[in-house]
N, C-alpha and C positions, 0 to 999 in steps of 0.2 A: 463457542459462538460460531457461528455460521462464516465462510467467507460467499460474501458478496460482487457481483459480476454487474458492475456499470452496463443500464442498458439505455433507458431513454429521461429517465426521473436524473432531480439537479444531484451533482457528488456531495454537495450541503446537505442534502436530504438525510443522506446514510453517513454521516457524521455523528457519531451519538454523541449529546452535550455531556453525558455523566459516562466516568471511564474513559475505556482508551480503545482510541481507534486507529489501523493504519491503514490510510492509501498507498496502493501499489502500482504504479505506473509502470507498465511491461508492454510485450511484443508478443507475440507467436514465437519469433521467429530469433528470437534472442537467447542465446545460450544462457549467458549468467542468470536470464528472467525464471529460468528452469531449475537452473541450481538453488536460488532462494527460493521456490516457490513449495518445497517440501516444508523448508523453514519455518517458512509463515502456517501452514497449515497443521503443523503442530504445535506454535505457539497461540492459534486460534481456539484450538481443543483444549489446551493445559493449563491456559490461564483466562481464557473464557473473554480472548479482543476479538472484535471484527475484524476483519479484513477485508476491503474494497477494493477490487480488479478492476483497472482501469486500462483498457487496450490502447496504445498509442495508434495503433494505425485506427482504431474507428471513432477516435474521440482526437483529431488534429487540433481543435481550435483550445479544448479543453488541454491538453498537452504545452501547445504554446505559452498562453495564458498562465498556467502556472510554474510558466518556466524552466519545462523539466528539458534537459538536453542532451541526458544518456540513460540508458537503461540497466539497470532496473533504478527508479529512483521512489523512494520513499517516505510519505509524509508520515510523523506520528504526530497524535491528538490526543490531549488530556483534559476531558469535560470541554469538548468541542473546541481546545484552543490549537494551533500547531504546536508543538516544543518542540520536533526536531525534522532536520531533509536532510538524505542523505542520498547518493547515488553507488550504486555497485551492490555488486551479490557479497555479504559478508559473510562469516558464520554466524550459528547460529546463538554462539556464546554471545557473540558481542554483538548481538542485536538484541538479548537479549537485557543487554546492560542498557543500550539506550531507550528500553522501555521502561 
């Protein structure tokens, strides 16, 4: 499945209600945002989830709002519901547990 790059449409929108989706709340400028970002990108391909880029610096109000307050922080979605937030770059075993 594709990952996706928050631009101007609601983060609702690319939530798919069926399966599983994660948002990824990062930086540029963020080390660990780099180190999970291979992660995610093979667990996009392998098991066939989105992934939603969501840049903290150009989505401020949207970063607030959902209360995120370190990087990298991570929602997962299961048929559009959250089940899990988590913050920090883990590996990639144990991200893969909490999907």
């Amino acid at each position: 499945m594709p990952i996706v790059k928050l631009q101007s449409e609601p983060l609702e929108s690319l939530i798919s209600p069926t399966g599983t989706t994660i948002v990824d709340f990062y930086a540029d400028w963020c080390g660990p945002c780099k180190m999970i970002a291979k992660s995610l990108h093979e667990i996009s391909e392998e098991m066939q989830i989105t992934v939603v880029k969501v840049n903290t610096d150009d989505f401020p109000e949207l970063t607030e709002r959902s209360l995120v307050t370190s990087l990298p922080t991570l929602f997962i979605y299961k048929d559009g519901v959250m089940v899990e937030k988590f913050a920090g770059a883990i590996p990639k075993a144990a991200l893969l547990k909490k999907i």
